[in-house]
C-alpha positions as CSV (number, residue, x, y, z in Angstrom):
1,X,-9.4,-25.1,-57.5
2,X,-7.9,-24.0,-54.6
3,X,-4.5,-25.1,-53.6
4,X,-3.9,-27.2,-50.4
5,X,-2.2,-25.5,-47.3
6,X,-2.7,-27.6,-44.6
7,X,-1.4,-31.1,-43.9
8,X,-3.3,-34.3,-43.6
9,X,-2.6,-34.8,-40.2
10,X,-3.7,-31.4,-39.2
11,X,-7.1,-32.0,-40.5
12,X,-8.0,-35.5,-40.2
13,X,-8.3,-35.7,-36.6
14,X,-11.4,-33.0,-36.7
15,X,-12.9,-36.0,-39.1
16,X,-13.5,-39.2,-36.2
17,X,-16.5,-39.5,-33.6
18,X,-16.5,-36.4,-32.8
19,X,-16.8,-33.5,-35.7
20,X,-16.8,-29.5,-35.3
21,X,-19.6,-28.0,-36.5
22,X,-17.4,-25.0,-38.0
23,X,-16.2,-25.5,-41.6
24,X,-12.5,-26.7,-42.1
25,X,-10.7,-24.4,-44.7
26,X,-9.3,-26.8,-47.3
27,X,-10.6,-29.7,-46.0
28,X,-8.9,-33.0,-47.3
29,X,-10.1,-36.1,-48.5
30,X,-7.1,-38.5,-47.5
31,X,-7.4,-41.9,-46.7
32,X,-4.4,-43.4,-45.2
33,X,-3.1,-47.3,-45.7
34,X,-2.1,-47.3,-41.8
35,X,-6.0,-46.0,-41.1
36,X,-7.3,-48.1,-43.1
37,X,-5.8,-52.1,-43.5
38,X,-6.6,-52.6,-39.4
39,X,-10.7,-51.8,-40.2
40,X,-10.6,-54.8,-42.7
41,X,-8.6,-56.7,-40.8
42,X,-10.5,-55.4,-37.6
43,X,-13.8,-56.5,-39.7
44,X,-12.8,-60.0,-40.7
45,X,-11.8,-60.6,-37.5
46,X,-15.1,-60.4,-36.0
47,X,-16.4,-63.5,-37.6
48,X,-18.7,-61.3,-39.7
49,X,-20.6,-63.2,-42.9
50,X,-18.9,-61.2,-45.8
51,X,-20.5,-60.1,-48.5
52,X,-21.4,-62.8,-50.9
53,X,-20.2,-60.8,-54.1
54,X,-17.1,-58.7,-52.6
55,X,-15.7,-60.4,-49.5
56,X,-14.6,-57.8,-46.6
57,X,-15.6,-54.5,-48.3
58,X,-15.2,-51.1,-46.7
59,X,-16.5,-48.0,-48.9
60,X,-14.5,-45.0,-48.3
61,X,-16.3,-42.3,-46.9
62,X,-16.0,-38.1,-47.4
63,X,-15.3,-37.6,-43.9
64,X,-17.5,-34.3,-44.0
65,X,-20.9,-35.6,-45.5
66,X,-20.7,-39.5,-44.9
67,X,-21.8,-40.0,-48.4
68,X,-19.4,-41.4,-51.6
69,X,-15.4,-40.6,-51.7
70,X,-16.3,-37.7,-54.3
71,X,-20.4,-36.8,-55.8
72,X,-20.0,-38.4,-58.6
73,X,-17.7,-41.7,-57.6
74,X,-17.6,-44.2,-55.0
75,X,-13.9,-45.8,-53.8
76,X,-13.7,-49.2,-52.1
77,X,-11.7,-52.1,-51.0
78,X,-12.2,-55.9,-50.3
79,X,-10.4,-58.2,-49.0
80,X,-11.0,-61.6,-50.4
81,X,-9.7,-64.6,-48.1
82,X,-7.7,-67.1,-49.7
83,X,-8.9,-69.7,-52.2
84,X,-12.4,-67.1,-52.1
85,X,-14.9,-67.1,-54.8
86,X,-17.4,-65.4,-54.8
87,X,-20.6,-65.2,-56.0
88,X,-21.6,-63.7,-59.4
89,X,-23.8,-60.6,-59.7
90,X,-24.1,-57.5,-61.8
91,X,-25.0,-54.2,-61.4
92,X,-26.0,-51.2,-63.4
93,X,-22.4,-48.9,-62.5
94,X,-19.2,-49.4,-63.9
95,X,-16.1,-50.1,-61.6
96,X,-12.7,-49.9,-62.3
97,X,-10.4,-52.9,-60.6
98,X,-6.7,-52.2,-59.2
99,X,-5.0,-55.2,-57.5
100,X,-4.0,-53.8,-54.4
101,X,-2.2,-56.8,-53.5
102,X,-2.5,-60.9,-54.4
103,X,-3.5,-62.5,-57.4
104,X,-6.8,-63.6,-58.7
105,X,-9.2,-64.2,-61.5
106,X,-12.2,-62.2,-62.3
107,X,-14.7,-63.7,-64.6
108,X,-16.7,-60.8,-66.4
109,X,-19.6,-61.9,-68.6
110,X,-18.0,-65.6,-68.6
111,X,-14.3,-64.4,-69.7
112,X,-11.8,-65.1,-67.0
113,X,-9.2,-62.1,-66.3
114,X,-6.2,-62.8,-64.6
115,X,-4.9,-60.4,-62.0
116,X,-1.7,-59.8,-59.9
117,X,-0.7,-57.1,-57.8
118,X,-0.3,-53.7,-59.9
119,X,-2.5,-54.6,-62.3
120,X,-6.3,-52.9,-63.4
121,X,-9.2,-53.6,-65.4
122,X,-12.8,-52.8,-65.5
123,X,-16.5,-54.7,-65.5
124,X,-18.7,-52.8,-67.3
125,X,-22.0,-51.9,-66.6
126,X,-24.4,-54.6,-66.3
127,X,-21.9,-57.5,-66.7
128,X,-22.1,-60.4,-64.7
129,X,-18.7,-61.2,-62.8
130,X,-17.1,-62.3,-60.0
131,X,-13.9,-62.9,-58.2
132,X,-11.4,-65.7,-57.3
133,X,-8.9,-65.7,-54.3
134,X,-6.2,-67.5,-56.8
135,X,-3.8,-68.0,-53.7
136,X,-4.3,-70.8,-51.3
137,X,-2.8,-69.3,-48.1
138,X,-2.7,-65.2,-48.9
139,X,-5.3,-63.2,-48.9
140,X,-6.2,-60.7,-51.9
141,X,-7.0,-56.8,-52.3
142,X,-8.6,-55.1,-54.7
143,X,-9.1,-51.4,-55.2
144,X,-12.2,-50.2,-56.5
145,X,-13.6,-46.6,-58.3
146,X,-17.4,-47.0,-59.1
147,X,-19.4,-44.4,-60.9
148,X,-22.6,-45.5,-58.9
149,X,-23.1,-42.1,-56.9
150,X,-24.3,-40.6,-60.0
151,X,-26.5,-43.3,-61.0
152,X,-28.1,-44.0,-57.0
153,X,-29.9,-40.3,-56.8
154,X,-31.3,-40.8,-60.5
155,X,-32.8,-43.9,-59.3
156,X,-30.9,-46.0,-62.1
157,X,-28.9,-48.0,-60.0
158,X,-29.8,-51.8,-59.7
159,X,-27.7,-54.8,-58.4
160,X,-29.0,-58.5,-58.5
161,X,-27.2,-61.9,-58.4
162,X,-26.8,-63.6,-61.4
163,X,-26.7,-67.4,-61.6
164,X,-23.8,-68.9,-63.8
């Protein structure tokens, strides 16, 4: 591994609308709170339908081949309005929870698990769950670390909506 010798800022403005077509030394996968709160905010405000299963979701993206955070793992975040509840569906990945902020309830395979900021759990593969907005007036964030990248190209990767 090679060690990191050039700041964050330096190199994440070669990474927007415009890219150099010259490889970056060291280039750094760094995803910034400030960067990144106003695009879900900036998406909810449009009016947009969210997703069914996740609320506002943004996927973080590696800034040099569009594709999952790392090969083998996909990062996200979703914002779920308050009072939210979405809808239950499974899928063949497993992703690991952090509460970002808010408090909630995620039912996995019929259990509830309460949530608050700070805390993490995980949905297996395959499990049926979804998510409940526990709040009445804040909104909630969750964190999420999915091993679907490495299931997609093998063709093993299904999602469907389950009815509870």
């Amino acid at each position: 591994m090679q060690p990191i010798d050039i700041e964050s800022d330096k190199v994440s403005v070669l990474f927007g609308l415009a890219r150099s077509t010259v490889p970056v030394k060291n280039q750094l996968i760094h995803y910034r709170w400030k960067d990144i709160y106003p695009v879900l905010k900036a998406l909810q405000a449009t009016g947009a339908e969210p997703s069914p299963f996740d609320g506002y979701l943004l996927e973080y993206r590696n800034p040099v081949t569009g594709g999952p955070t790392l090969p083998s793992i996909q990062c996200a975040i979703q914002l779920l309005d308050p009072a939210k509840k979405t809808a239950a569906h499974r899928h063949t990945s497993t992703t690991i929870y952090h509460a970002f902020s808010g408090s909630g309830t995620t039912f996995i395979g019929g259990q509830p698990f309460d949530w608050k900021k700070g805390d993490s759990f995980v949905v297996p593969l395959w499990y049926p769950h979804y998510h409940v907005n526990r709040s009445a007036s804040e909104e909630a964030l969750l964190f999420s670390m999915s091993d679907a990248p490495v299931l997609k190209p093998l063709e093993l990767y299904r999602e469907e909506p389950v009815s509870l």
